[in-house]
Backbone as JSON, one array per atom type, in Angstrom:
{
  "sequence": "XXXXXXXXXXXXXXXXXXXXXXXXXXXXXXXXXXXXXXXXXXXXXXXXXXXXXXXXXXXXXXXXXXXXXXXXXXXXXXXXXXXXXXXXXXXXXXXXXXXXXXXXXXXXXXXXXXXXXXXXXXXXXXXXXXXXXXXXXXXXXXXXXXXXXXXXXXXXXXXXXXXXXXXXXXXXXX",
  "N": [[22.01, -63.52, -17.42], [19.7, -61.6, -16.4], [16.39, -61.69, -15.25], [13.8, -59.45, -15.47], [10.68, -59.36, -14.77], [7.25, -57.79, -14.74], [4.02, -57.57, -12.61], [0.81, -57.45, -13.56], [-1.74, -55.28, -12.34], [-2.61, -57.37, -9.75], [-1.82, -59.53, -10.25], [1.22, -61.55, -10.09], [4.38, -62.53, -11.19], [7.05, -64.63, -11.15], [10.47, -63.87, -10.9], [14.02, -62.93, -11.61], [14.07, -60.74, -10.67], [11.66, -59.48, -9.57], [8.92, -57.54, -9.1], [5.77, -56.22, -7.87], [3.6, -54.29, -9.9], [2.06, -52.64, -8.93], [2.93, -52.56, -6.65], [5.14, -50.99, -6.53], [3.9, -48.65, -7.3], [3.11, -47.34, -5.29], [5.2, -47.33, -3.65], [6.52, -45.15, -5.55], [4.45, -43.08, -5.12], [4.56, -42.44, -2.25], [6.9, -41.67, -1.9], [6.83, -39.19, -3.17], [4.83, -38.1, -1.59], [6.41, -37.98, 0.84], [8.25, -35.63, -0.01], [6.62, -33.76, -0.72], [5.33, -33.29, 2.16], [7.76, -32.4, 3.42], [8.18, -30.1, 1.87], [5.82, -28.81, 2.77], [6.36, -28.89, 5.67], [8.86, -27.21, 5.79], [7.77, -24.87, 4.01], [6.1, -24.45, 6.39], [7.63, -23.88, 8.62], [9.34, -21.62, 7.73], [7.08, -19.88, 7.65], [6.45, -19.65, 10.42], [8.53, -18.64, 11.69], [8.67, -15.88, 9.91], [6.24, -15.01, 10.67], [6.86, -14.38, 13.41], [9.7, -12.95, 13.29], [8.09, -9.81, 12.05], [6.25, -9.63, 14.32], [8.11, -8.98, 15.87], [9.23, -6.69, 14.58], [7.2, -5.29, 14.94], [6.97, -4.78, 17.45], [8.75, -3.71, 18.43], [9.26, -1.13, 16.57], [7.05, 0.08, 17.68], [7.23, 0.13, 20.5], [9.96, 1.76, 20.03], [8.61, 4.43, 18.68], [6.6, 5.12, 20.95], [8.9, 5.69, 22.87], [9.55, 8.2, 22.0], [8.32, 9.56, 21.95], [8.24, 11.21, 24.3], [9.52, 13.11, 27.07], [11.24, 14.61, 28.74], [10.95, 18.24, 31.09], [12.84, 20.32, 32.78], [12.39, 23.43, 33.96], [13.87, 26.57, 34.89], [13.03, 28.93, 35.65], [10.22, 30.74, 35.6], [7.93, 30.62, 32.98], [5.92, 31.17, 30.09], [3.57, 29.34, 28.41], [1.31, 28.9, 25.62], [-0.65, 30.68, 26.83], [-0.46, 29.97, 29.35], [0.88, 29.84, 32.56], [3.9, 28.42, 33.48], [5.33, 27.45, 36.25], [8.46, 27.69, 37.85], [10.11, 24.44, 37.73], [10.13, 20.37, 37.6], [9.09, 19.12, 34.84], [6.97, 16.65, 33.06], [6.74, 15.84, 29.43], [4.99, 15.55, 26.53], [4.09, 14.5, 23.19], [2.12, 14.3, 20.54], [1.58, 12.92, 17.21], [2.28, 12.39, 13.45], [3.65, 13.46, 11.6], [5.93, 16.33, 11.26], [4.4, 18.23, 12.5], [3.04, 18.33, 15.58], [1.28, 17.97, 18.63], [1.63, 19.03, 21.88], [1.84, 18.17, 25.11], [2.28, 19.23, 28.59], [3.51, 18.01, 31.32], [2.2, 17.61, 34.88], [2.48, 16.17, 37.44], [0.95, 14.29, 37.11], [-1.15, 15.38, 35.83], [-2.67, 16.95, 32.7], [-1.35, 20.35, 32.24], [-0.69, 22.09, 30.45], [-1.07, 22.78, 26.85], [-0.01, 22.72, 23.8], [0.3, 23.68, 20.63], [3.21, 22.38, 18.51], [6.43, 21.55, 16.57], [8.16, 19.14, 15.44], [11.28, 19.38, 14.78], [14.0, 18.2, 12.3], [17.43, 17.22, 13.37], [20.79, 17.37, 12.08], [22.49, 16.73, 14.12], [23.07, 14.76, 17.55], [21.74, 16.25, 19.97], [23.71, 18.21, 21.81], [22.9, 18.98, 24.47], [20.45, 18.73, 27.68], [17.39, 21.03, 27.48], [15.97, 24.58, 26.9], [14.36, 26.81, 25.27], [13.89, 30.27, 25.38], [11.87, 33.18, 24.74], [11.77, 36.65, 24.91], [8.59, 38.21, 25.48], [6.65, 41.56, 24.45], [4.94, 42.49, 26.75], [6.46, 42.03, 28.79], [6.33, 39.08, 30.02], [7.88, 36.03, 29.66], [8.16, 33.3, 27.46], [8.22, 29.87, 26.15], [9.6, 28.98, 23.67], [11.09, 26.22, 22.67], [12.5, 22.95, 22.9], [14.97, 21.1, 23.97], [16.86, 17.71, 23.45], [19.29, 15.84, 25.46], [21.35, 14.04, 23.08], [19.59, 13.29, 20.89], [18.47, 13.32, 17.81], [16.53, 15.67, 17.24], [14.58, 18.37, 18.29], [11.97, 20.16, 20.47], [9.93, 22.83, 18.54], [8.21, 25.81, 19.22], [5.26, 27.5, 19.24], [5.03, 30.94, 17.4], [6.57, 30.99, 14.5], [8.04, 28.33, 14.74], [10.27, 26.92, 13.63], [13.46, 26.15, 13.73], [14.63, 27.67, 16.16], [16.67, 29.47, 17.62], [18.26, 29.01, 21.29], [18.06, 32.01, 23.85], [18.55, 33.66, 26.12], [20.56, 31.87, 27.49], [19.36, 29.56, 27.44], [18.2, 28.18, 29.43], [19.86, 25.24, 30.0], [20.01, 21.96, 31.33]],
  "CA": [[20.99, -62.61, -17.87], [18.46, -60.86, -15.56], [14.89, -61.26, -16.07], [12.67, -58.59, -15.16], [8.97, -59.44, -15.0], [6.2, -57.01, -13.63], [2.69, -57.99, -12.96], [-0.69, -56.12, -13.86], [-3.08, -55.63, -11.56], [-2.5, -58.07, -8.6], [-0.92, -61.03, -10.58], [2.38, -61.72, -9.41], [4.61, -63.21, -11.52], [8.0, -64.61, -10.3], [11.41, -63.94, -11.92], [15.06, -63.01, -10.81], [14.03, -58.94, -10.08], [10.49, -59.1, -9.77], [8.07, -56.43, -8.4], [4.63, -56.15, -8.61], [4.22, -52.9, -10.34], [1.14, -51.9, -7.81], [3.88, -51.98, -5.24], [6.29, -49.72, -7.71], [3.57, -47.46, -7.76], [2.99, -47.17, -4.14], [6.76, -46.41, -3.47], [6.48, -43.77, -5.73], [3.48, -42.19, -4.67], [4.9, -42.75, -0.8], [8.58, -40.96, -2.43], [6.31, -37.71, -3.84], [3.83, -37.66, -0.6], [7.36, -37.13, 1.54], [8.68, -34.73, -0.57], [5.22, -32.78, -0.24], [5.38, -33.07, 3.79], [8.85, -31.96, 3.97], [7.98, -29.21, 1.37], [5.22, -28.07, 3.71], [7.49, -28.3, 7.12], [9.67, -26.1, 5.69], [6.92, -23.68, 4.69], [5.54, -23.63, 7.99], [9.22, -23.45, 9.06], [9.74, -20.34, 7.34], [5.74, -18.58, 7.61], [6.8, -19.3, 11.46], [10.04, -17.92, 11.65], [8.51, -14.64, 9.53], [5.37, -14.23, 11.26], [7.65, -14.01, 14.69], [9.6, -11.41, 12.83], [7.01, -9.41, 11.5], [5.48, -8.95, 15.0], [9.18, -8.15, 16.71], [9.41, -5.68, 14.48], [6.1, -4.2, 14.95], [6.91, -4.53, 18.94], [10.27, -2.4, 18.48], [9.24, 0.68, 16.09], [6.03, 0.4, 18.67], [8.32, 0.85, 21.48], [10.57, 2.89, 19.89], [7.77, 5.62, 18.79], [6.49, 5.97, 22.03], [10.14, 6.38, 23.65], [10.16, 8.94, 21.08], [7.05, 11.3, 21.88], [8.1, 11.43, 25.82], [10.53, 13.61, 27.13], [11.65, 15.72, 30.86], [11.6, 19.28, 30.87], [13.36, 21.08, 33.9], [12.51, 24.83, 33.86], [14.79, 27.4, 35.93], [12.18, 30.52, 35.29], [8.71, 31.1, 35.08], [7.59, 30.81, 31.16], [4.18, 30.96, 29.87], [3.4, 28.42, 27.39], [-0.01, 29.04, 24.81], [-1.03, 31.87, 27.36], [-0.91, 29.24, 30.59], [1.88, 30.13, 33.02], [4.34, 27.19, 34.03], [6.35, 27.49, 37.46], [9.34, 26.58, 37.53], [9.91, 23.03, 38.6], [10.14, 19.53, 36.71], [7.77, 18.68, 33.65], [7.04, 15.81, 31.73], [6.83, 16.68, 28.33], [4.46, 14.51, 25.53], [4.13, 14.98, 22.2], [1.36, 13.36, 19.65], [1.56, 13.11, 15.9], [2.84, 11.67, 12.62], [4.79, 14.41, 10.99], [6.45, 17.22, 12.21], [3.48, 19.39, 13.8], [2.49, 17.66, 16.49], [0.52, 18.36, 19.86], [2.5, 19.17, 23.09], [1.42, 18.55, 26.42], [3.21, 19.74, 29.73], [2.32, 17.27, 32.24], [3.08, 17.75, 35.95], [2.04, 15.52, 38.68], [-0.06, 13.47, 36.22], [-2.73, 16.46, 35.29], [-1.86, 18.53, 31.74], [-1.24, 21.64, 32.5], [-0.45, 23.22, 29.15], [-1.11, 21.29, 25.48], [0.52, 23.75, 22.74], [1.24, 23.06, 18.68], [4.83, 22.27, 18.49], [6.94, 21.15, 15.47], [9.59, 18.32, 15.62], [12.53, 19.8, 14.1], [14.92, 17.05, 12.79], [18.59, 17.95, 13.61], [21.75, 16.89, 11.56], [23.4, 15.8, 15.17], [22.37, 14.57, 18.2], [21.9, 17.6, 20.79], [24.45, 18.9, 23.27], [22.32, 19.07, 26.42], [19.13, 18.98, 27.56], [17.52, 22.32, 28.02], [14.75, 24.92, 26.52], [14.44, 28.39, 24.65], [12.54, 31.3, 25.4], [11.71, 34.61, 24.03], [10.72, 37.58, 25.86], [7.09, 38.85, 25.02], [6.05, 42.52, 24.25], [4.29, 42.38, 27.55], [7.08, 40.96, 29.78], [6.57, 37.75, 29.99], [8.95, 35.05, 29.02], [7.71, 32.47, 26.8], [8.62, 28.7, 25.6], [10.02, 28.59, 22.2], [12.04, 25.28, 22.05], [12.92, 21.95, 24.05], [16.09, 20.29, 23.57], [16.91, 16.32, 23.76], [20.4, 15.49, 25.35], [21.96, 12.45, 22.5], [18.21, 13.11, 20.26], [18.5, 14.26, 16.84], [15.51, 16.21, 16.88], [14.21, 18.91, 18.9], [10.41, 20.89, 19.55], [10.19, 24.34, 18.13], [6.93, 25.67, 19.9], [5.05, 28.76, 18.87], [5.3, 31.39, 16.2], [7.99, 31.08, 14.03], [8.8, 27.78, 15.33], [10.95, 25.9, 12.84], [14.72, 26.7, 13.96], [14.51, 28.55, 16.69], [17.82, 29.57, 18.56], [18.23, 29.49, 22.75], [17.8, 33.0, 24.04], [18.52, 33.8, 27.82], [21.38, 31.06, 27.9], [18.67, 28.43, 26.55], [17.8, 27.24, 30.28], [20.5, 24.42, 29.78], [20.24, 21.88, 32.61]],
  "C": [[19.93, -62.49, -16.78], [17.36, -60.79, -15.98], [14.28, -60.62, -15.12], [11.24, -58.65, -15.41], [8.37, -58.78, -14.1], [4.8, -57.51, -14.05], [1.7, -57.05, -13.04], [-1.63, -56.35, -13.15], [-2.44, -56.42, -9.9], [-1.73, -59.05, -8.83], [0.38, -60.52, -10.74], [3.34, -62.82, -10.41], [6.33, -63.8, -11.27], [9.09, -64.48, -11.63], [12.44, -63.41, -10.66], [14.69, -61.43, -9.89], [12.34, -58.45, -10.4], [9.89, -58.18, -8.78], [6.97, -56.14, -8.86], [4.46, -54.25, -9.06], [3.27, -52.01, -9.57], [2.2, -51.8, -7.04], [4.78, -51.02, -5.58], [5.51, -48.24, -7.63], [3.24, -46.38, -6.54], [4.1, -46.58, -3.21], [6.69, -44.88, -4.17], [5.68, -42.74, -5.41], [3.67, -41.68, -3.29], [5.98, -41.52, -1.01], [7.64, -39.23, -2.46], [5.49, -37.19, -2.4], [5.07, -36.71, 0.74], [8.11, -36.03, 1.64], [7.61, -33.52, -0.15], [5.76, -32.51, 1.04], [6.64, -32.11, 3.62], [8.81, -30.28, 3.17], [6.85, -28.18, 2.62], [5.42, -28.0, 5.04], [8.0, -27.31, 6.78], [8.83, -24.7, 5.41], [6.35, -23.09, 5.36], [6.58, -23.38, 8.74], [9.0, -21.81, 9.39], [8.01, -19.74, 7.73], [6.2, -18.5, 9.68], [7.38, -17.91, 11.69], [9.66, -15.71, 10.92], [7.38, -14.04, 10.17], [6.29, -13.55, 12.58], [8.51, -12.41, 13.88], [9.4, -10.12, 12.67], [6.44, -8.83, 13.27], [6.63, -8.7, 16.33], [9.55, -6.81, 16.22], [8.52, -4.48, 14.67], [6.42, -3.94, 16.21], [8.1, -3.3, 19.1], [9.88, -1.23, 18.03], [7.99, 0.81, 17.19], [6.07, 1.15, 19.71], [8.83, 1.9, 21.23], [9.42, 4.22, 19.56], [7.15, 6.08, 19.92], [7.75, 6.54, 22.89], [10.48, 7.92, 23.12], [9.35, 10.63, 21.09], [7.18, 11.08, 24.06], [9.5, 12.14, 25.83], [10.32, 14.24, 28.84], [11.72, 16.71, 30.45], [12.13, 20.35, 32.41], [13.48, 22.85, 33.72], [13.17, 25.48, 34.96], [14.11, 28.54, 36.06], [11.12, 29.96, 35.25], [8.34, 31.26, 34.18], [6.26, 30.56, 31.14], [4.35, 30.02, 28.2], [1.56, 28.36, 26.5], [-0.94, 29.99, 26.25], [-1.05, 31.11, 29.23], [0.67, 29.6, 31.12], [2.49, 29.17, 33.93], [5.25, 27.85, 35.13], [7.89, 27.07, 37.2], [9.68, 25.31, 38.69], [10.49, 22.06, 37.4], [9.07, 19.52, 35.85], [8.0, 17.56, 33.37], [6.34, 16.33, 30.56], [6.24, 15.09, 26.99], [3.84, 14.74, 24.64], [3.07, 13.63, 20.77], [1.3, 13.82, 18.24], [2.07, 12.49, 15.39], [4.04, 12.31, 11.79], [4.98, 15.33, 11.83], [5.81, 18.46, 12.41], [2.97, 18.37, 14.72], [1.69, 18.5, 17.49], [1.14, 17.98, 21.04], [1.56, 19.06, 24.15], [2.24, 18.43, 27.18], [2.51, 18.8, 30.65], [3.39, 17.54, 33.69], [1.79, 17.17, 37.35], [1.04, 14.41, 38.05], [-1.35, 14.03, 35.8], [-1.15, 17.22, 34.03], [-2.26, 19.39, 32.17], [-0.86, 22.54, 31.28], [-0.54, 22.05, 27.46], [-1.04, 23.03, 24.32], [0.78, 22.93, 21.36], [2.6, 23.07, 18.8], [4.83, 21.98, 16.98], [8.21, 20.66, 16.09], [10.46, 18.47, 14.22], [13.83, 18.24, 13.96], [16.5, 17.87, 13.1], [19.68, 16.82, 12.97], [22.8, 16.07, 12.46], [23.05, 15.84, 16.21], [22.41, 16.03, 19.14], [22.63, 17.02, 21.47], [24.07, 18.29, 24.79], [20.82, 18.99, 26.22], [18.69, 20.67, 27.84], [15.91, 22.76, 26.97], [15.03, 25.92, 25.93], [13.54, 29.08, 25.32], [12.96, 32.83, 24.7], [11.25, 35.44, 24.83], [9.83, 38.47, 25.18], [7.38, 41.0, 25.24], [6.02, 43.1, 25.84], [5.0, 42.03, 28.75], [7.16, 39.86, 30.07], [7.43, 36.67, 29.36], [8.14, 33.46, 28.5], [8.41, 31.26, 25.92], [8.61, 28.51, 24.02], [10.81, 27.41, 22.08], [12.0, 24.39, 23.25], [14.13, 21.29, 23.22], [16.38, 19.02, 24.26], [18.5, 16.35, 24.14], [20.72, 13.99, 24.0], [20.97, 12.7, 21.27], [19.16, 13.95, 19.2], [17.32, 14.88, 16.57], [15.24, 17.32, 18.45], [12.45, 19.8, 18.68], [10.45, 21.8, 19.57], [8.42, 24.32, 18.71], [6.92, 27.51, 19.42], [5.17, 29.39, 17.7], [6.69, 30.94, 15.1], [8.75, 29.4, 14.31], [9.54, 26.84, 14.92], [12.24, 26.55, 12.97], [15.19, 27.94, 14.25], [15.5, 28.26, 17.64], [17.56, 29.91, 20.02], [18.37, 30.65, 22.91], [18.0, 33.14, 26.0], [19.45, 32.69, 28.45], [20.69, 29.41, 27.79], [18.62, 27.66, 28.07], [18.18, 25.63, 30.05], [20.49, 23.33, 31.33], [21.31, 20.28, 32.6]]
}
């Protein structure tokens, strides 16, 4: 037979499976304190692990939205754009907004040279080619209705009318 005696307080009393029960209580309190810790490693584990996350994904759509309002435009003609008359040559082409009117600017050499209302048209498949539209004016002049993205599903409709607006003059494809 096994005797089990626990003492109260500090007194100690001896037997075959004794333990003072202050020390019983000290294990357990020791048992629950580890549990805690390891409970709060793992939540700083994980708030880690999600803050990192959290600010890769903000770095990517970040990225990605500006990759997204820049573009090249290579004109083959002389077009006038919001009454300003572009050469032809290279452009860069940059576009600010949240929905689909935005604000165009023509940039060339690192000065704008033309800032027009556009509209980003989405498109059901990526474009063809790169390239542009125009329309010919009243007046003669040939004027920038459209930019096209090679691979992009979206393109900018520029000017009157400018929500799905077809190339005109062979759509200055380059």
């Amino acid at each position: 037979m096994n005797d089990v005696t626990f003492s109260i307080a500090s007194h100690r009393t001896k037997g075959t499976k004794s333990q003072s029960s202050d020390y019983q209580g000290r294990q357990i309190i020791a048992g629950i304190q580890r549990g805690d810790d390891r409970k709060r490693k793992k939540n700083m584990k994980l708030s880690t692990i999600s803050s990192g996350l959290l600010l890769g994904v903000t770095l990517l759509l970040a990225t990605g939205a500006s990759a997204a309002s820049k573009g090249s435009l290579k004109l083959n003609e002389a077009v006038s754009v919001n009454r300003t008359q572009l050469a032809k040559g290279e452009y860069e082409i940059m576009w600010e907004g949240t929905g689909p009117n935005v604000e165009l600017n023509v940039v060339q050499s690192k000065k704008i040279v033309a800032t027009v209302p556009a509209r980003l048209v989405e498109l059901n498949h990526p474009g063809p080619g790169q390239g542009y539209g125009t329309r010919k004016e009243e007046d003669g002049t040939t004027s920038l209705t459209a930019i096209y993205f090679s691979g992009k599903k979206y393109e900018l409709a520029i000017g009157k009318g400018s929500a799905g607006i077809e190339p005109t003059n062979g759509g200055g494809q380059n």
